[in-house]
C-alpha positions in Angstrom: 30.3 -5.3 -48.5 28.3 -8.1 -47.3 24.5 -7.7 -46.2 24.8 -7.5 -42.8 27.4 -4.6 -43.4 25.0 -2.7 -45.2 21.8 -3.4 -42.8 24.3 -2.3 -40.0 24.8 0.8 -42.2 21.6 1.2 -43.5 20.4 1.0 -39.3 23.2 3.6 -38.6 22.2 6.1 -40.8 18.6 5.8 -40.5 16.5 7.9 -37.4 13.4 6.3 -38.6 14.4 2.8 -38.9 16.2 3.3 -35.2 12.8 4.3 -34.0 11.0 1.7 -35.7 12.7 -0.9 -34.6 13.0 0.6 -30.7 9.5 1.2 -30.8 8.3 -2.5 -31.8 11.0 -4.3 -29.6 9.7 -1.8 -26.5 5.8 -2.9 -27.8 6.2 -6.7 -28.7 8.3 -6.9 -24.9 5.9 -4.9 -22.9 2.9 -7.2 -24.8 4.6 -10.3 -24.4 5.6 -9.7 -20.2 1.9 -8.5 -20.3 0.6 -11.3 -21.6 2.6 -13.6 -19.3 1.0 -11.8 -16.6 -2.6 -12.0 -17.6 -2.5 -15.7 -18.2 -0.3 -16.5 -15.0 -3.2 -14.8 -12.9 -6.1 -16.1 -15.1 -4.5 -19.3 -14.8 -4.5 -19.3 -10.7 -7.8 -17.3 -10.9 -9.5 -20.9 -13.0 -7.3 -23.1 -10.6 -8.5 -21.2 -7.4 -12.4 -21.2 -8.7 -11.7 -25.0 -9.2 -10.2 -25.8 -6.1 -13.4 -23.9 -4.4 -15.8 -25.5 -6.1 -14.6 -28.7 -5.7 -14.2 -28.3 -1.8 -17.4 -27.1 -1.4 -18.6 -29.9 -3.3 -16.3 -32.5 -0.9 -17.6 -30.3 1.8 -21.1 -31.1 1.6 -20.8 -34.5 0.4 -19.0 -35.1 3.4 -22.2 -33.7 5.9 -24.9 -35.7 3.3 -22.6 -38.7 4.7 -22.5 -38.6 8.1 -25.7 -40.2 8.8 -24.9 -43.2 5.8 -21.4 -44.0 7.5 -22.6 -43.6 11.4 -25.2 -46.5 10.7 -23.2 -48.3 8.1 -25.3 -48.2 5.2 -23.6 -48.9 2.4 -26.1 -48.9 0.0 -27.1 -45.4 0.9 -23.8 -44.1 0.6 -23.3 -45.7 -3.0 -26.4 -43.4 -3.9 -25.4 -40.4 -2.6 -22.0 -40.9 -4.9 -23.7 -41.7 -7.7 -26.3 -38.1 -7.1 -22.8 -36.4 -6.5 -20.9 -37.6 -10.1 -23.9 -36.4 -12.1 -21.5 -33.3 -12.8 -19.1 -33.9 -15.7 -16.1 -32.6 -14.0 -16.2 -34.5 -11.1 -13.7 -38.1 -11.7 -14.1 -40.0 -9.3 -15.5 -40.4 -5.2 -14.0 -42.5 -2.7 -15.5 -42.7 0.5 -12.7 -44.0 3.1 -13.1 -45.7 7.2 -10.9 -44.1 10.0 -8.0 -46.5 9.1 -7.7 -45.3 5.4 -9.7 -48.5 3.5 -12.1 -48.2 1.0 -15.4 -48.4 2.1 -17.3 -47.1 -1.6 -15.9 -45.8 -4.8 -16.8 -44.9 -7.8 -14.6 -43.7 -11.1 -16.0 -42.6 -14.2 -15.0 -45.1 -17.2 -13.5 -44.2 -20.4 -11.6 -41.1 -19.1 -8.0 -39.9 -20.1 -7.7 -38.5 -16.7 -7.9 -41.6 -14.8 -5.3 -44.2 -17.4 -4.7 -46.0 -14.5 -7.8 -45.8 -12.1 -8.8 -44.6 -8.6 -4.8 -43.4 -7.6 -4.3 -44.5 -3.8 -4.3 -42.7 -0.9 -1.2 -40.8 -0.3 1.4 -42.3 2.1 1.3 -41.0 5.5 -2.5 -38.5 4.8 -3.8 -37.9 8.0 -7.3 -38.3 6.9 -8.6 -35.8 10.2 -7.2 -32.9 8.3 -8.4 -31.6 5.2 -5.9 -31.3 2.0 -6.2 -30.3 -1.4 -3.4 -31.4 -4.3 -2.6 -31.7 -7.7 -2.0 -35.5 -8.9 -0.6 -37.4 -12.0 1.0 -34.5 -13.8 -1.6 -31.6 -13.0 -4.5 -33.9 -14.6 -7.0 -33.6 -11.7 -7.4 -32.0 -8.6 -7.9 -34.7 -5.3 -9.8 -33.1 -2.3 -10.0 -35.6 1.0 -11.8 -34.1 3.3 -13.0 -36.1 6.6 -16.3 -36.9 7.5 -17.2 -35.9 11.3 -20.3 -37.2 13.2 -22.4 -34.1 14.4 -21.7 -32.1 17.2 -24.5 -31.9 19.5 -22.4 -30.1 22.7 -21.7 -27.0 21.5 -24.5 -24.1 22.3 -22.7 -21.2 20.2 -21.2 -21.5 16.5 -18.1 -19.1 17.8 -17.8 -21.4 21.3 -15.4 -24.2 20.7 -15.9 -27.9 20.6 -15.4 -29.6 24.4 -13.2 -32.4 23.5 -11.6 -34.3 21.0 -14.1 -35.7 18.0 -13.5 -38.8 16.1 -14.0 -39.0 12.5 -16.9 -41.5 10.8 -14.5 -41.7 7.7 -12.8 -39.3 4.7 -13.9 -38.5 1.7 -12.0 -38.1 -1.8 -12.9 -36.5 -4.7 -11.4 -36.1 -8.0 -11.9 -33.2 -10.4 -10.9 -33.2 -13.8 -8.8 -30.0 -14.8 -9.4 -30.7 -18.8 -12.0 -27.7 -19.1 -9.2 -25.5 -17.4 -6.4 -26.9 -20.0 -9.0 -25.8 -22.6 -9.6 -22.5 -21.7 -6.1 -21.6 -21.1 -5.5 -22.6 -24.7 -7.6 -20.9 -26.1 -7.2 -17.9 -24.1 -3.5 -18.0 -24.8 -4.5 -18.3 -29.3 -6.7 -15.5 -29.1 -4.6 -13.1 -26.9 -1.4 -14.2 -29.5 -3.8 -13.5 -32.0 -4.6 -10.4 -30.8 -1.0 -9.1 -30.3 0.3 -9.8 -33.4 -3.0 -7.8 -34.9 -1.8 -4.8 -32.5 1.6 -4.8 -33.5 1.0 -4.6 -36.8 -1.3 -2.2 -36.4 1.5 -0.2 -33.7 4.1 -0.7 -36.7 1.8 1.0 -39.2 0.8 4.3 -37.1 4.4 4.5 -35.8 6.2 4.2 -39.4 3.4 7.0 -40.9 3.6 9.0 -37.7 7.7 8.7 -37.4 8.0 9.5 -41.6 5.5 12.9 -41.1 8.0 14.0 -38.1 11.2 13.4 -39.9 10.3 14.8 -43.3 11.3 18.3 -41.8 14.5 17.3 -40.4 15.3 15.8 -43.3 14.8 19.2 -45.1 16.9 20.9 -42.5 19.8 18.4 -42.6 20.1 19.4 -46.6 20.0 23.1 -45.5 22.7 22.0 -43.0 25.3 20.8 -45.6 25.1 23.7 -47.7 25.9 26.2 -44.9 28.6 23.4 -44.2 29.7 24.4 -47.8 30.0 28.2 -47.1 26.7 29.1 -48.6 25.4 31.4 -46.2 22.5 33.2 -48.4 19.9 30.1 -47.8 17.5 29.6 -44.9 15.6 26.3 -43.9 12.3 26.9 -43.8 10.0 27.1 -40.6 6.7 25.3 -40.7 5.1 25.4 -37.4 6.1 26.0 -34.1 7.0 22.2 -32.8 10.5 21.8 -31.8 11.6 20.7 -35.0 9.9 24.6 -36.1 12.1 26.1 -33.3 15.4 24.3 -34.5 14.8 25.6 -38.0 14.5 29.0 -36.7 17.3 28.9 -34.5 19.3 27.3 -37.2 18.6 30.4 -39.1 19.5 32.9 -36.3 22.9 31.1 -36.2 23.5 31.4 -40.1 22.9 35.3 -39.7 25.2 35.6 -36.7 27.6 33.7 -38.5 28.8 36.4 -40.4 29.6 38.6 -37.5 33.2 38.8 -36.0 33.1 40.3 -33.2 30.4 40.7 -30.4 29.5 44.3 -29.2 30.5 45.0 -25.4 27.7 47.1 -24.9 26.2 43.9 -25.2 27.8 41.8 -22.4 27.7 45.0 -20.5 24.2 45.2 -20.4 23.5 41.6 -19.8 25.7 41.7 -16.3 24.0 45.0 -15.5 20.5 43.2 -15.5 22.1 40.0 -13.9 20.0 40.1 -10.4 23.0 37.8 -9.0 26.5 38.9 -8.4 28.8 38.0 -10.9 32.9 37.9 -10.1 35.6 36.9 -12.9 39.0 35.9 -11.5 42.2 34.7 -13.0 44.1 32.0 -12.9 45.2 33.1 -9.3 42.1 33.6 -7.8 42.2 37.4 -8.6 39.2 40.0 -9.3 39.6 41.1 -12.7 35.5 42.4 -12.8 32.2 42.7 -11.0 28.9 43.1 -12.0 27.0 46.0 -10.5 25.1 43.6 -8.4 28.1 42.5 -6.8 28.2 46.3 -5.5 25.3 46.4 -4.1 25.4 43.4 -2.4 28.8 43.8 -0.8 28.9 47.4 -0.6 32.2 47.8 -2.2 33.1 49.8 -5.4 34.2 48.5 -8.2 37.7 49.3 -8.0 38.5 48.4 -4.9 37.5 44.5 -5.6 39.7 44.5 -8.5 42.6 42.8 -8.0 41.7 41.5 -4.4 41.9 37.8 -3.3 38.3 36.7 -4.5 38.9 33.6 -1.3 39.0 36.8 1.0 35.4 37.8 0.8 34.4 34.0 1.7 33.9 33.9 5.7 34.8 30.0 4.8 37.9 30.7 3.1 36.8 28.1 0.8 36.4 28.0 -3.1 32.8 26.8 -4.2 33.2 23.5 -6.1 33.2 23.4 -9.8 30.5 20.6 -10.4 27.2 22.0 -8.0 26.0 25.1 -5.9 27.2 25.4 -2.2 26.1 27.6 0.8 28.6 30.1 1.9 28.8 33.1 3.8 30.4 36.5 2.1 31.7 39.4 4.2 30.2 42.5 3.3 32.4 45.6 3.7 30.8 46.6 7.1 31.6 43.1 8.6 28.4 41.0 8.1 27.9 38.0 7.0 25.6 37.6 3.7 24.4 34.0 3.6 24.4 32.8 -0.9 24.2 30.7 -3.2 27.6 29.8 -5.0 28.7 28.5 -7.4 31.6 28.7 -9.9 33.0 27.4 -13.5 36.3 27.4 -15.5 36.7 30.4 -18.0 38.5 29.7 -21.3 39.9 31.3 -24.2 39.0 31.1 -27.2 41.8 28.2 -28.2 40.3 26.2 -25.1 43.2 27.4 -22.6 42.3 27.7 -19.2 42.2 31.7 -18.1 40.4 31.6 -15.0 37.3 30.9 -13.3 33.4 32.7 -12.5 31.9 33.1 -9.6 27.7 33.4 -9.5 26.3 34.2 -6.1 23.1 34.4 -4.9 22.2 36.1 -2.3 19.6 34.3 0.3 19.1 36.3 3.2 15.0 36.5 2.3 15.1 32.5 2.1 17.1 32.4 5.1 14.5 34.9 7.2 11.6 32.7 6.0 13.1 29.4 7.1 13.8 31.2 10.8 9.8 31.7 10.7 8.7 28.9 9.3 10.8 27.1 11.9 9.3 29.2 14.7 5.5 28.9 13.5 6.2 25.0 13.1 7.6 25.5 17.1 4.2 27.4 17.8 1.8 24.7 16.2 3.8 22.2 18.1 3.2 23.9 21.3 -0.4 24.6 20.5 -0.8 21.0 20.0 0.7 20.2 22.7 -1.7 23.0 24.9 -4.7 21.3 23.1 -3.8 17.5 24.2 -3.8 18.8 27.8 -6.7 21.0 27.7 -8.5 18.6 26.3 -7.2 15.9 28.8 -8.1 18.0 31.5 -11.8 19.0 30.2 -12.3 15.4 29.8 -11.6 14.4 33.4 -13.5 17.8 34.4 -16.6 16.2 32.7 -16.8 12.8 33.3 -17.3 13.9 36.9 -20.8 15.1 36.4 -21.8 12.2 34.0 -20.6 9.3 36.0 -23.0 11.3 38.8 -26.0 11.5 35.7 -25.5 7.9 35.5 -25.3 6.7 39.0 -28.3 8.9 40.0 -30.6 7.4 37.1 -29.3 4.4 38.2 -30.9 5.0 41.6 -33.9 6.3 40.7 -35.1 3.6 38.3 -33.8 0.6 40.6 -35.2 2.2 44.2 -37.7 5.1 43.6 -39.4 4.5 39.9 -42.3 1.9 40.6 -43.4 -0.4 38.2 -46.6 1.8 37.8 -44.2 4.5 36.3 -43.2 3.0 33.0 -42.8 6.0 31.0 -40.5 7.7 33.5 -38.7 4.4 33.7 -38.6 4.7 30.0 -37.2 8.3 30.3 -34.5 7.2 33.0 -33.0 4.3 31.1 -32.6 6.9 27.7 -30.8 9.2 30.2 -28.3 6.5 31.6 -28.1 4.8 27.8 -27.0 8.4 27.0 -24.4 9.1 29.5 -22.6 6.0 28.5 -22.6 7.1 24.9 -21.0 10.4 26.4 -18.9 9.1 28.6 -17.5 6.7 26.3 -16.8 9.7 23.4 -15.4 11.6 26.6 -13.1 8.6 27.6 -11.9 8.1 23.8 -11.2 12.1 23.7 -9.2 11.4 27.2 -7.1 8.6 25.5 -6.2 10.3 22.5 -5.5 13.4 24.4 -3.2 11.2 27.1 -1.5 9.9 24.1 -0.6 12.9 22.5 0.1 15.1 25.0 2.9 12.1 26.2 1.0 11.2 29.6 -0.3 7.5 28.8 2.3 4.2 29.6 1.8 0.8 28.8 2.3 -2.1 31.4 3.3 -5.3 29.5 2.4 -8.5 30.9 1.9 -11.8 29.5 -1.9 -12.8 29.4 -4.3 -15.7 27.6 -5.7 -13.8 24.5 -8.5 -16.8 24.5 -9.4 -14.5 27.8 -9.7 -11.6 26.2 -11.4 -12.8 23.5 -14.2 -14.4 25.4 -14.7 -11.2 27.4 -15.4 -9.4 23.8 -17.6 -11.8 22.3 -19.7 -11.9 25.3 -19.9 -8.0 25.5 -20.6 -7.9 22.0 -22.8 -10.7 21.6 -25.6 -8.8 21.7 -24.9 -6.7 19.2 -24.6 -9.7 17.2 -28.0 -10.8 17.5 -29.2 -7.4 16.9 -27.3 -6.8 13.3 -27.9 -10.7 12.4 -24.5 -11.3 12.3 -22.6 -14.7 13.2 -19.6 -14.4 15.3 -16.6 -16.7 15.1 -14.1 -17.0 17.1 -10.6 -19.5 16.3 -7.9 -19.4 19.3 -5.3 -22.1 18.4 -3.1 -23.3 21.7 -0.1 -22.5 19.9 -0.9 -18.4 19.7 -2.6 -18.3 22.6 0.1 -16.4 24.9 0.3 -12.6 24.3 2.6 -9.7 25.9 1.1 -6.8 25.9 -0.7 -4.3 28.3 -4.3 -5.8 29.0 -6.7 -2.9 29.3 -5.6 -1.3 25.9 -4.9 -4.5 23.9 -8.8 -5.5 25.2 -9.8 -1.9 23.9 -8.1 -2.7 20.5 -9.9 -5.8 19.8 -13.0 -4.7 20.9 -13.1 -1.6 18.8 -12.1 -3.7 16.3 -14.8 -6.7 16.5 -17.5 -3.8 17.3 -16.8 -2.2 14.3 -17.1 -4.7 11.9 -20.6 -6.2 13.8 -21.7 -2.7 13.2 -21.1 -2.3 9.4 -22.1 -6.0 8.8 -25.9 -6.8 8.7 -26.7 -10.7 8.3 -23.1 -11.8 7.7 -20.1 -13.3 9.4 -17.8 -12.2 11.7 -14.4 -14.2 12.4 -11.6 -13.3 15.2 -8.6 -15.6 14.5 -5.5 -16.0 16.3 -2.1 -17.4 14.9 1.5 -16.7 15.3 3.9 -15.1 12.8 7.6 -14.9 12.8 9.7 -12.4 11.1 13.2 -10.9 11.3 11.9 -9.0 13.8 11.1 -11.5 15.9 7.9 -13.5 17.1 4.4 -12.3 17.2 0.7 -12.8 18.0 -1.4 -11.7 14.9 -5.4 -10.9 15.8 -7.3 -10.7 12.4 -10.7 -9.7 12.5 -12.5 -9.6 9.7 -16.5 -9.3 8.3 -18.2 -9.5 5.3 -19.8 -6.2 5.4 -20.0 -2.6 3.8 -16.1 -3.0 2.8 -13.5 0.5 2.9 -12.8 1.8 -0.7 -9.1 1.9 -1.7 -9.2 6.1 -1.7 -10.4 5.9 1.8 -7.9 3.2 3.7 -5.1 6.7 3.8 -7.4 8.3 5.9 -8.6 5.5 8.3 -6.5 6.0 10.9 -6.4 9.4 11.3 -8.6 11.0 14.8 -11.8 12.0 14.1 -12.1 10.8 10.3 -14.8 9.0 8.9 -15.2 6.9 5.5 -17.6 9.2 4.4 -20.4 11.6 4.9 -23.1 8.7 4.2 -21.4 6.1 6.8 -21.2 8.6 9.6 -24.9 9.6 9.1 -26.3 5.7 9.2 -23.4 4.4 11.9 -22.3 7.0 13.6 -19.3 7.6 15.6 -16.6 10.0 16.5 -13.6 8.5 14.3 -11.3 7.9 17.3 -11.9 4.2 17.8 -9.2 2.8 15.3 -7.1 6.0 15.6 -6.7 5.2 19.7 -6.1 1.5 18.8 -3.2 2.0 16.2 -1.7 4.5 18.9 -2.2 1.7 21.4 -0.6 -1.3 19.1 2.4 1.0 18.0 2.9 1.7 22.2 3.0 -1.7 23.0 5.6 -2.6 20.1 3.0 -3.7 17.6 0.7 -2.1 14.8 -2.5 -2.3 12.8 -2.9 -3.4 9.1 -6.1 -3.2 7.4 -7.3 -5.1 3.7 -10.5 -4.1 2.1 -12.8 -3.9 -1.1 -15.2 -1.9 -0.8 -19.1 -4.6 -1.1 -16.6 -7.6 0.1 -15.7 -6.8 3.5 -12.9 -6.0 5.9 -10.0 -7.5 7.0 -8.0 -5.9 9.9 -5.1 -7.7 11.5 -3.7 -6.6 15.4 0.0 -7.5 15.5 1.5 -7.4 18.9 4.8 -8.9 20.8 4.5 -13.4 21.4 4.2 -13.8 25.1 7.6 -16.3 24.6 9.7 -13.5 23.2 9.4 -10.7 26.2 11.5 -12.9 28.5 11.0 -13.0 32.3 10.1 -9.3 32.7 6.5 -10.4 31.8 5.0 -12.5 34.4 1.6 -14.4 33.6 -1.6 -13.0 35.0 -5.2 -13.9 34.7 -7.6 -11.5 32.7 -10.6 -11.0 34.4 
C-alpha cells in the first residue's frame, strides 16, 4: 500500500481529520475571498481619494490661471506651477492654449514615473471637457482640466450660463500613484500575515475543540462492537446531556429492548387510542382492515362497519392521497357532510420488506377552515373601512377648505383695504392668520390627495412638457427658503433630458416636495436638481435627482419613508415639522404616472432622492407638447 492509499484511508476512517481538514479549507477560502474583497475596495477607496485630490488640485490651479493666461503672462504662470509642485506627489504641470500647444511645463527630474518625460496630449482630447485617466501602465494619474475666463453674466449660481464660453487654455497635471503601490503592499503583507496567524490559531482551537467532542463517540463506538458481538450485559456510559449524552442513552434503551421478542398490543393499542388524528390501515386492495377510535368520532361510523369497506369511498374526491406529501381532501361523514383534512398516506410492510398495504393519517381541519372564512371576512371589513375612511376623509377635506380659503381671502381684504398703516400690530395679527391658513390648507390639500388616491378617485393626464419649466417654477418658489436656511441651490437641465411625459400639476408637486425638503433639513449647504436620461429594458426615462448635503436618513429609517404620516423620528418632527404625507403623495404620484421614487442616504452626509418618470420621445403621439406656465 502506497502513501497516498493509506492517507486516503487514514482520511476515510478518521471524523476528526474530515473535520479538520473541512474546517481549514471553509476558513483559509472564506479569508482568502475576504481578503480579496477588502483590498479590491481599499484599493478603489486610495485610487478614488487620489483622483479627488488631484482634481481639486487641477481645479483650482486652473481658476489661479485665469487671470495669467487672459493677459498672457508667462512669467506669472511659470510661478504659479512652480507654488503648485511643491507637493511631492504631484509629477508634472502643463499648462496648454485652446489649440492643444504647450504654453508652460514643468516635470519633476529624476523620477521613475516619468522615464520618458512630459507624455503628450492624447489624440483627439477635447480640451473644453474635463477627463481623468490612468497613463503608462497605471504609474500616474493625468487630470486636464480647461481653464475658462470668468463669467460675469450670470446673477444666480443655479441660473445657467447665456451662451457659449470659450476656453483661455487646459491644464494637465500628473500625480504620481507610487505612495498608493506602497500602501497596497504593505497592506496586502500585513493582512497575509495576519491570516496565516489566524489560521493557525483556527487550526489549534478546532483540533482541541473537535478531539474533546469525539473522545465520547469514540467510547461509544467500542461499546457499539461489543453489542455487535452479542454481549448484551454492557452499557456505554452517559456523561452529560449533549447529543452525543442523548445517543448514549438511547443506545442503551435499544440494547435493553433488544432482548424482547415480541411487542405488547396493549401497547400499540393505547398509542392509536391517544392518536388525536384518524388513523385507517388498508390492504393491498384498498381495504379497511382497522380504525383508530378517532376515526369514529370523526366520521361517525362504528368500527365494524368500516372494516372491510372501500377506504377510496369515504373520499368525496375519489382520490388516494399521494405517497410522498400531505394533500387536502374532503371525507364523507356518515350523515352526508363533507369534513375538510389533512391526508396523507404511506406503504405498510412486513417484516421481510414485502408490501402489505398502506396507512392513512387524516387530520381533521374544519377549526382552520372556520378561521380562514373569518380572517377572510375581517380582511374584507378592513378593506371596506379603508375604503370608508379615504372618502370621509376626501369629503371633510373639501368640506373644510371652504371656510379657510374664505379665512384667507377675508384677511386678505382686511390688511390690503381696511388695516391702515397706523395699525401695525393688527396688520401683524392678519398676516399670522393668512400665513396660517395656507399651512392648513396645504396639510388639508395633502390629506385630500392621499385620500383621492386611495379611495381610487385621482387620474393622471400625461402630456409632454419642458422639465427646465418646471424646474424654474420650483427654484423660484423656493428661493426664498434658500436664502433663509443658507443654502445654495443648483440646478443642471441638459438639452438632451429636457422632454418629460407626465401629468404637470402632480409631477410639479413631486419635485417640489422633494427640493423643499431637502432645503428644509439642510442649513448652509448645497442643494443640486439634475436632469439626465436613462435607458433600460424597460424603455427610456427622465431621471430627476435631487439631492443635499444635510441631516441625512439612517439606514433603519429609509423602510418607513414612504409610508403616510411617518416621520424619521420624534426629534426631526419636533425641529421641522410636517405631516409625513409629502413624499408618501409623491411616490403615489410617480408610480400613477408609470414611474417611481428611489431614495440614497447616510445619515450626517446627506440625501439623495431620484424621480424617475416616462422620456417625453417614448409616449408616442398621444402626448402633445404644451407650455407649463
Amino acid at each position: 500500500m502506497n502513501l497516498i492509499e493509506r492517507l486516503n484511508n487514514r482520511f476515510s476512517s478518521s471524523l476528526l481529520l474530515k473535520g479538520l481538514v473541512a474546517t481549514t479549507t471553509l476558513v483559509t477560502g472564506f479569508a482568502l475571498m475576504g481578503l480579496g474583497l477588502f483590498l479590491m475596495i481599499e484599493d478603489r477607496k486610495l485610487e478614488q481619494q487620489l483622483e479627488l485630490r488631484g482634481e481639486s488640485m487641477a481645479l483650482f490651479l486652473a481658476q489661479e490661471l485665469q487671470f495669467s493666461l487672459l493677459v498672457g503672462d508667462l512669467g506669472e504662470t511659470r510661478r504659479m506651477l512652480q507654488a503648485a509642485s511643491a507637493s511631492e506627489d504631484v509629477l508634472f504641470l502643463e499648462a496648454l492654449n485652446p489649440r492643444g500647444q504647450r504654453i508652460c511645463a514643468l516635470a519633476l527630474a529624476g523620477r521613475a514615473d516619468l522615464k520618458q518625460g512630459i507624455p503628450a496630449l492624447a489624440t483627439g482630447a477635447v480640451l473644453e471637457k474635463p477627463e481623468t485617466s490612468v497613463r503608462q501602465g497605471r504609474s500616474f494619474l493625468e487630470i486636464r482640466v480647461p481653464v475658462l475666463p470668468p463669467a460675469g453674466d450670470r446673477l444666480l449660481d443655479w441660473e445657467p450660463s447665456r451662451g457659449n464660453r470659450y476656453i483661455l487654455g487646459a491644464l494637465r497635471v500628473g500625480i504620481s500613484m507610487q505612495k498608493r503601490w506602497t500602501f497596497f503592499r504593505q497592506m496586502m503583507l500585513y493582512s497575509v500575515c495576519l491570516i496565516l496567524f489566524s489560521l493557525a490559531l483556527t487550526c489549534g482551537a478546532v483540533y482541541w475543540i473537535l478531539r474533546r467532542l469525539l473522545r465520547p463517540l469514540e467510547t461509544l463506538v467500542c461499546f457499539t462492537n461489543m453489542v455487535g458481538d452479542g454481549d448484551l450485559r454492557h452499557r456505554a456510559p452517559v456523561n452529560g446531556s449533549d447529543e452525543i449524552g442523548q445517543l448514549a442513552a438511547a443506545f442503551n434503551k435499544m440494547v435493553e429492548r433488544l432482548g424482547q421478542t415480541t411487542v405488547s398490543k396493549d401497547y400499540v393499542d393505547n398509542v392509536l387510542r391517544s392518536m388525536g388524528e384518524a388513523l385507517i390501515v388498508t390492504d393491498q386492495a384498498g381495504r379497511i382492515q382497522r380504525v383508530n377510535p378517532r376515526t369514529e368520532e370523526l366520521l361517525g361510523y362504528a368500527e365494524t362497519e368500516l372494516i372491510g369497506r372501500p377506504a377510496l369511498s369515504l373520499v368525496a374526491e375519489g382520490e388516494s392521497p399521494p405517497a410522498t406529501a400531505s394533500i387536502e381532501r374532503t371525507c364523507r361523514a356518515r350523515d352526508g357532510h363533507l369534513i375538510p383534512v389533512l391526508l396523507s398516506c404511506a406503504g405498510l410492510r412486513g417484516g421481510g420488506g414485502a408490501a402489505e398495504g398502506s396507512v392513512w393519517l387524516a387530520q381533521d381541519m374544519s377549526e382552520l377552515k372556520r378561521t380562514e372564512r373569518e380572517l377572510e371576512r375581517a380582511r374584507d371589513a378592513a378593506q371596506q373601512a379603508n375604503r370608508a375612511k379615504s372618502v370621509f376623509l376626501a369629503n371633510m377635506s373639501h368640506e373644510l377648505r371652504t371656510p379657510l380659503n374664505a379665512i384667507i381671502g377675508y384677511s386678505q381684504m382686511l390688511r390690503e383695504d381696511c388695516i391702515g398703516p397706523e395699525q401695525h400690530e393688527v396688520h401683524v395679527d392678519l398676516e399670522k392668520i393668512e400665513h396660517s391658513g395656507h399651512l392648513l390648507l396645504g396639510i388639508i390639500n395633502d390629506i385630500l390627495d392621499l385620500s383621492k388616491i386611495e379611495a381610487g378617485r385621482e387620474t393622471v393626464k400625461m402630456q409632454t412638457f419642458d422639465v427646465a419649466d418646471v424646474l424654474r417654477d420650483v427654484a423660484i418658489t423656493l428661493q426664498p427658503l434658500a436664502r433663509q436656511q443658507g443654502n445654495v441651490l443648483e440646478i443642471d437641465c441638459p438639452e438632451d433630458a429636457r422632454v418629460v411625459c407626465a401629468d404637470i400639476p402632480k409631477f410639479r408637486q413631486s419635485v417640489l416636495n422633494l427640493v423643499n425638503n431637502a432645503l428644509k433639513f439642510t442649513e448652509r449647504g448645497r442643494v443640486s436638481v439634475a436632469v439626465k436620461k436613462v435607458r433600460d429594458e424597460k424603455g427610456e426615462w427622465t431621471e430627476v435627482q435631487v439631492s443635499d448635503t444635510g441631516i441625512g436618513i439612517g439606514r433603519k429609517h429609509l423602510g418607513k419613508l414612504f409610508q403616510p404620516f411617518s416621520q424619521v423620528d420624534g426629534s426631526a418632527t419636533r425641529k421641522y415639522n410636517g405631516t409625513g404625507l409629502g413624499l408618501a403623495i409623491s411616490k403615489k404620484f410617480c408610480q400613477m404616472m408609470g414611474g417611481d421614487i428611489t431614495v440614497e442616504s447616510e445619515l450626517g452626509r446627506g440625501s439623495r432622492f431620484s424621480i424617475r418618470v416616462p422620456a417625453g420621445q417614448e409616449v408616442g403621439p398621444a402626448c402633445a407638447p404644451v407650455g407649463v406656465g
